[in-house]
C-alpha positions in Angstrom: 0.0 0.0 0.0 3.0 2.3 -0.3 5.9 3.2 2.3 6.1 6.3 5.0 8.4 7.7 2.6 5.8 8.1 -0.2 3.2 9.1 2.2 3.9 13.2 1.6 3.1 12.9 -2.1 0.3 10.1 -1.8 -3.1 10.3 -3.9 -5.0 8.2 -1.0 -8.3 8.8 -2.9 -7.0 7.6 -5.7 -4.6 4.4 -4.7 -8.1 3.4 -2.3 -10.5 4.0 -5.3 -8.2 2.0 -7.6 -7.6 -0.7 -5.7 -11.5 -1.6 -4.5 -12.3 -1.2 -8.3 -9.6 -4.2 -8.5 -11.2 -6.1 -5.7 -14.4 -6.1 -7.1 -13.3 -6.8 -11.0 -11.3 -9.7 -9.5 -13.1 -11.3 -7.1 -9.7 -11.2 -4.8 -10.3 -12.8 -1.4 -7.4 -13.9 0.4 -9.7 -16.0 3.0 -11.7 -17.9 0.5 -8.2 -18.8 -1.4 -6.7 -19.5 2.4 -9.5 -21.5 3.5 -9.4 -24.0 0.2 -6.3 -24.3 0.9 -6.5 -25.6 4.3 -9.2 -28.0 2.9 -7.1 -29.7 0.8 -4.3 -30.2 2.5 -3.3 -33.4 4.2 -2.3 -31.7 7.8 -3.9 -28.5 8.9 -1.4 -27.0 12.2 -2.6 -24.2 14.5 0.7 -22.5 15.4 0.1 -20.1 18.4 -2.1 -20.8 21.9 -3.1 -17.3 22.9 -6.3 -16.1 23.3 -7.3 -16.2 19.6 -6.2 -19.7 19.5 -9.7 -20.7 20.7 -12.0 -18.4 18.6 -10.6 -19.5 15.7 -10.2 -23.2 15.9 -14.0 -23.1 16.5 -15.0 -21.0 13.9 -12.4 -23.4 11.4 -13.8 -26.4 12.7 -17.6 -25.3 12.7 -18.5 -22.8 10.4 -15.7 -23.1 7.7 -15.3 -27.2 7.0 -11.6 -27.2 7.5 -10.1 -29.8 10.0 -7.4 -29.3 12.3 -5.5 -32.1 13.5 -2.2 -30.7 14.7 -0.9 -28.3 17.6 2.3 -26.4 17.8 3.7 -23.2 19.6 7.1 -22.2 20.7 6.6 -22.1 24.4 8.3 -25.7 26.0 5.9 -25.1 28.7 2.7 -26.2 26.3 4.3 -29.2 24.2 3.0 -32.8 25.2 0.1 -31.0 27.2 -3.8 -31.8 25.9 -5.9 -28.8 24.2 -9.7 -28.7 23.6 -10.6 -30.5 20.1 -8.3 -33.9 21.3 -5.0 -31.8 20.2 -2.1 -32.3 21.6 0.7 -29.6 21.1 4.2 -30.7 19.9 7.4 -29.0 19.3 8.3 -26.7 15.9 11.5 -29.6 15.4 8.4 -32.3 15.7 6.2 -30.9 13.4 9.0 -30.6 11.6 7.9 -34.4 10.6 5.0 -33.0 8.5 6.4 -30.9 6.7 5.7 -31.1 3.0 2.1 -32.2 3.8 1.3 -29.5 6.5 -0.6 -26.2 6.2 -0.1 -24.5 9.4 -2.3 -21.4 10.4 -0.9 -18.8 12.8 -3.2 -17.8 15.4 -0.6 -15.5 17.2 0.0 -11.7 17.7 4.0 -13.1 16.8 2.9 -13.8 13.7 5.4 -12.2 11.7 8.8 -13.3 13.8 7.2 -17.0 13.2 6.1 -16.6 10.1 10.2 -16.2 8.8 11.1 -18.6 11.6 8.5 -20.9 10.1 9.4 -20.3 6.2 12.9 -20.5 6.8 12.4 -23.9 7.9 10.8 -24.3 4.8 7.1 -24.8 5.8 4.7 -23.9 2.8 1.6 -22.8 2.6 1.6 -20.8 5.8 -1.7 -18.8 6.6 -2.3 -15.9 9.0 -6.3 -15.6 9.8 -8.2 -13.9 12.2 -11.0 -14.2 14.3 -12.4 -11.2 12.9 -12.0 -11.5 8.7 -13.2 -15.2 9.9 -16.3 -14.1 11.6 -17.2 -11.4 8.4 -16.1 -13.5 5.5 -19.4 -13.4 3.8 -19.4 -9.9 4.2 -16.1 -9.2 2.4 -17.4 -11.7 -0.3 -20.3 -9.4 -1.5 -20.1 -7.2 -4.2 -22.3 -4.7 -2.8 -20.7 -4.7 0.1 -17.9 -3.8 -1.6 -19.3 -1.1 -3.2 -20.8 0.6 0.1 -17.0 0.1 1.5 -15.8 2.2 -1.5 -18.3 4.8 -1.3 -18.0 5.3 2.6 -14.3 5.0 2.8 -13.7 7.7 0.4 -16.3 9.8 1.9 -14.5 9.3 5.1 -11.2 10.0 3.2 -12.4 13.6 2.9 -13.0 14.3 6.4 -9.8 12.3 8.2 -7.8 15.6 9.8 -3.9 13.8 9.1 -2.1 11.6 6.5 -1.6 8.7 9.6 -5.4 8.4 9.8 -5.4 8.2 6.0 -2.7 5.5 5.9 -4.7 3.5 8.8 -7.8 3.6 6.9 -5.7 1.7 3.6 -4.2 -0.4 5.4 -7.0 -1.8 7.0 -9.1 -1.8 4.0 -6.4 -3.5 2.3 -5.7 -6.6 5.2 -9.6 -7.2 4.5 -8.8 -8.6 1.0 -4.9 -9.2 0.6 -3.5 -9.8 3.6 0.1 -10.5 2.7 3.2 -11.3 5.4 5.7 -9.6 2.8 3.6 -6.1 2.1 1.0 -5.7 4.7 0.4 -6.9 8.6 -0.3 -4.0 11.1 3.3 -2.9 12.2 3.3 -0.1 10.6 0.5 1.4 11.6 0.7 0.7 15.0 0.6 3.2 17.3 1.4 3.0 21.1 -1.2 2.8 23.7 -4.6 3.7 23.0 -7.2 6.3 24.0 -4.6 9.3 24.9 -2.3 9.3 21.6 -0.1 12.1 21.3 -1.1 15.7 20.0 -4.9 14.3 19.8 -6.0 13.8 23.3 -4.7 15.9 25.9 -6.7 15.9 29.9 -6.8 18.9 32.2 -7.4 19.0 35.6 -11.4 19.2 35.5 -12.4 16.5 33.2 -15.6 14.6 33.7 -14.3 11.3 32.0 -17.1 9.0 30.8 -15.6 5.4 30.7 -18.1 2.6 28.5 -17.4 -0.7 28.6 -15.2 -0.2 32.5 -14.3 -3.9 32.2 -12.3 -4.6 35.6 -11.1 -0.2 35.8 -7.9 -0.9 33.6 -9.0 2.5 31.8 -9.9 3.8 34.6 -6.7 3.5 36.6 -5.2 4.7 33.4 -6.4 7.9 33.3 -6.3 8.5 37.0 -2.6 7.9 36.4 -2.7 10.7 33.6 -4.4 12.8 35.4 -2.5 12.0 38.3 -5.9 11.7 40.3 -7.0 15.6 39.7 -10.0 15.2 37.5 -13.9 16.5 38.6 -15.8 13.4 38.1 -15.8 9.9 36.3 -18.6 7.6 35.0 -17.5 3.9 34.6 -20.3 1.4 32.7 -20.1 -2.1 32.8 -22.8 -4.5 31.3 -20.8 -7.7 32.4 -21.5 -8.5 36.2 -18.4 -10.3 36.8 -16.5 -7.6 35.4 -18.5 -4.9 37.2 -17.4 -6.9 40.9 -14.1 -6.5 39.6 -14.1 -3.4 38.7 -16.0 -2.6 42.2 -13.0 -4.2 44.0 -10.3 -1.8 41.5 -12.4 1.2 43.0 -12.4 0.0 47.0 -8.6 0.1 46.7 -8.3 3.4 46.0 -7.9 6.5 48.1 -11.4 7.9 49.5 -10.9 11.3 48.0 -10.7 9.8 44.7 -13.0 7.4 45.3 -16.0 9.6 46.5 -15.7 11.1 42.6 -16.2 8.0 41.1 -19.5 7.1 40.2 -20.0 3.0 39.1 -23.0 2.0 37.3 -23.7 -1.7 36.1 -25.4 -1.0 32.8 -25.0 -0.7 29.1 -24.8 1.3 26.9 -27.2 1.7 23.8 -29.9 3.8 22.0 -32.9 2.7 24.2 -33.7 1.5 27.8 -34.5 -2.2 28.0 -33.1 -5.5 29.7 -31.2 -7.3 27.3 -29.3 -10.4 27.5 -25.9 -11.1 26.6 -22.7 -13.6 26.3 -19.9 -13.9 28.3 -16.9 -13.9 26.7 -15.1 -17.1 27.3 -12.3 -16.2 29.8 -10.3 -16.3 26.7 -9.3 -12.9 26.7 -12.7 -12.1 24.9 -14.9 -9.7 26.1 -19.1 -10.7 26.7 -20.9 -9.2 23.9 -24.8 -8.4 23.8 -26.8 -11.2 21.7 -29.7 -9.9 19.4 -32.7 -11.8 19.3 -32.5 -12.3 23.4 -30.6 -15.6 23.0 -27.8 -14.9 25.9 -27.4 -16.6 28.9 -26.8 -13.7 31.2 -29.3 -10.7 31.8 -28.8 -7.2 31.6 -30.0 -3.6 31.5 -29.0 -1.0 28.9 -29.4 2.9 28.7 -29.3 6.2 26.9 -25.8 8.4 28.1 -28.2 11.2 27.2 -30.8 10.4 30.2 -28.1 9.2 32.4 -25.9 12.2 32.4 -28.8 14.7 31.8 -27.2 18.3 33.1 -23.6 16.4 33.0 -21.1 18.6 31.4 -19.2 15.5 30.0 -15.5 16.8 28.5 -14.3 13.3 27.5 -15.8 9.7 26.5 -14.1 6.4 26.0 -16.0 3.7 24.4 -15.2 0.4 23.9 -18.5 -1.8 24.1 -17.9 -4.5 21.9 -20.3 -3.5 18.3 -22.4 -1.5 20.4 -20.6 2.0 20.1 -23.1 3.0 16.9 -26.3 2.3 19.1 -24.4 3.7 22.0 -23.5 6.9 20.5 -27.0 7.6 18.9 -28.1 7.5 22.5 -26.0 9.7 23.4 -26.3 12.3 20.6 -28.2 15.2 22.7 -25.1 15.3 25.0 -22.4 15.2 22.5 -24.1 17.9 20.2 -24.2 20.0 23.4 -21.0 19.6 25.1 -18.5 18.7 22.6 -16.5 16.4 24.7 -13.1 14.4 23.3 -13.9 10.9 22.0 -12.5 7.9 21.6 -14.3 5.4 20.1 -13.5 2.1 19.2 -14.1 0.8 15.6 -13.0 -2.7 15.2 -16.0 -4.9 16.4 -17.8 -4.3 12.9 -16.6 -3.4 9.4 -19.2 -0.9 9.1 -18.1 0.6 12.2 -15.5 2.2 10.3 -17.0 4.7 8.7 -19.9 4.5 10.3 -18.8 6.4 13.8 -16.7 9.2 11.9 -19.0 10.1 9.7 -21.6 10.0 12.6 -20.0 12.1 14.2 -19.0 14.6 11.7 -22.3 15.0 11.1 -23.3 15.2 14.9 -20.5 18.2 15.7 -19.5 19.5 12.2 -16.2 21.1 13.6 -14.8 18.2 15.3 -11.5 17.2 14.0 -11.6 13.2 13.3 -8.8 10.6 13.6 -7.7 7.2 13.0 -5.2 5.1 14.5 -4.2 1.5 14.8 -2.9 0.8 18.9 -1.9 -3.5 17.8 -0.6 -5.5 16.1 -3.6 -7.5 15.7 -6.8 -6.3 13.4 -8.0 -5.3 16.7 -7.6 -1.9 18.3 -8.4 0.8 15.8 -9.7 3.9 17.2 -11.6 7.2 15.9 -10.8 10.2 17.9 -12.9 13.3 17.5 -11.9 16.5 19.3 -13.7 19.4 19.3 
């Protein structure tokens, strides 16, 4: 998609335009090719147990026909030890064995150091896939999809304040179809730690910080740390109850001066008030999502911002609510509009999501300056900042 050094002279509308005309005239598809691969092949490895490792040997073995009958990872700690699905994870020098016959998918943030560790042992074909392009395959597959993702991504092109948000924006666009180890991954357009990147967000000493999707207080204790605990007031939601006791127990630690500004509320965050129910996430590093249709196991309550912080002169939001953030944000479009706090917003749950919360919120405060940047090495992570 070009180099940093290019970047100064770069025709982004045109090199995004171009190449979506090519995906769509070609029918390129990394996944598909990937996944026919995999169901040919004699062996099929998972190389990696992290917390994707899971997610995506499920969604392989049940949703996408491909059988996986081989383990591996670099840790010594894991080999000859039993994983879920009868595996049983060996050694690289084992699998070794296999090679020739093997097609061995890495399901590991380390996927480019063992992607030249694996291919300079001479492993071929060697897959990277995600949980996410897994989970929206069918959606990348669709030609009118494609066309919607042309239209909004170059209507978002036109309102992204800096060339690093326009980069971001290509790059992922790009790792949804042709996600190559030699010319793509997300190292270079990862960016440090999220939600407080430098010369976007910057806190004084009277925010009013509005924290969706608490989880256990990580952001929380974050920006007290920023802050260095002078701030006016936070707001910490959290849907999930065994995250909310967690976060409950973050806040008891702390001093009571700090404490008595805190205000924790176990809810989510949406467009409407109802009870809803919802999944847990797995303990695999996954976070619960809300299920549509009432299927979930778990039963919770979700909220308008607007109602909840009626007369709250919010100055800056963080959301991360797993694919709610549209439905959130719409509910709490009377208090944006009016206060103009900082945002950040995460954008990675859903495809649509995008260019769907930029250009939401363009339209919501016109003057807001908009960004984009990537905070892993992962597809996850990708955050729109607006600041008024």
């Amino acid at each position: 998609m070009g180099t940093h050094s290019e970047k100064g002279n770069r025709d982004y509308r045109k090199d995004l335009a171009a190449y979506l005309d090519t995906v769509r005239d070609q029918g390129r598809n990394y996944l598909e090719a990937a996944l026919q691969d995999l169901r040919r092949s004699k062996h099929v490895c998972l190389f990696g147990i992290g917390k994707t490792f899971h997610p995506v040997m499920d969604t392989l073995r049940n949703h996408a026909g491909v059988q996986i009958n081989l383990l591996s990872d670099n840790d010594p700690s894991k080999w000859g030890k039993s994983y879920p699905g009868n595996l049983i994870c060996m050694s690289p020098h084992d699998l070794e064995a296999y090679k020739g016959q093997v097609a061995v998918v890495l399901v590991t943030q380390y996927y480019g150091e063992i992607y030249e560790q694996l291919r300079n042992s001479g492993f071929n074909p060697i897959h990277v896939l995600m949980v996410f392009r897994l989970l929206y395959g069918d959606f990348f597959k669709s030609k009118g999809n494609i066309d919607t993702i042309a239209e909004k991504t170059l209507a978002l092109l036109e309102i992204l304040e800096d060339e690093e948000s326009k980069e971001v924006l290509l790059t992922l666009v790009h790792n949804w179809f042709d996600f190559s180890m030699d010319d793509a991954g997300y190292g270079g357009i990862c960016s440090g730690h999220p939600y407080y990147p430098e010369g976007i967000i910057s806190l004084g000493e009277q925010e009013i910080f509005v924290d969706a999707g608490a989880y256990d207080g990580d952001t929380l204790m974050e920006f007290l740390d920023r802050t260095g605990g002078k701030f006016a007031k936070i707001f910490s939601y959290e849907l999930d109850k065994d995250n909310f006791l967690r976060l409950e127990h973050t806040v008891d630690e702390l001093e009571a001066s700090i404490r008595d500004k805190i205000t924790l509320c176990p809810v989510g965050l949406a467009d409407e008030e109802k009870e809803i129910r919802y999944e847990k996430g797995g303990g695999q590093g996954l976070n619960s999502c809300v299920i549509e249709g009432g299927r979930g196991m778990n039963v919770g309550r979700i909220a308008r911002l607007s109602e909840l912080l009626k007369g709250e002169a919010v100055t800056f939001m963080k959301m991360d609510i797993e694919g709610f953030e549209m439905k959130a944000l719409r509910g709490a479009e009377e208090m944006i509009r009016r206060h103009r706090p900082k945002l950040a917003v995460c954008v990675y749950h859903r495809p649509e999501h995008l260019w769907e919360v930029p250009l939401f919120l363009k339209k919501t405060v016109p003057d807001y300056k908009l960004y984009l940047r990537h905070h892993g090495i992962l597809e996850y992570d990708t955050v729109c900042y607006a600041v008024p």
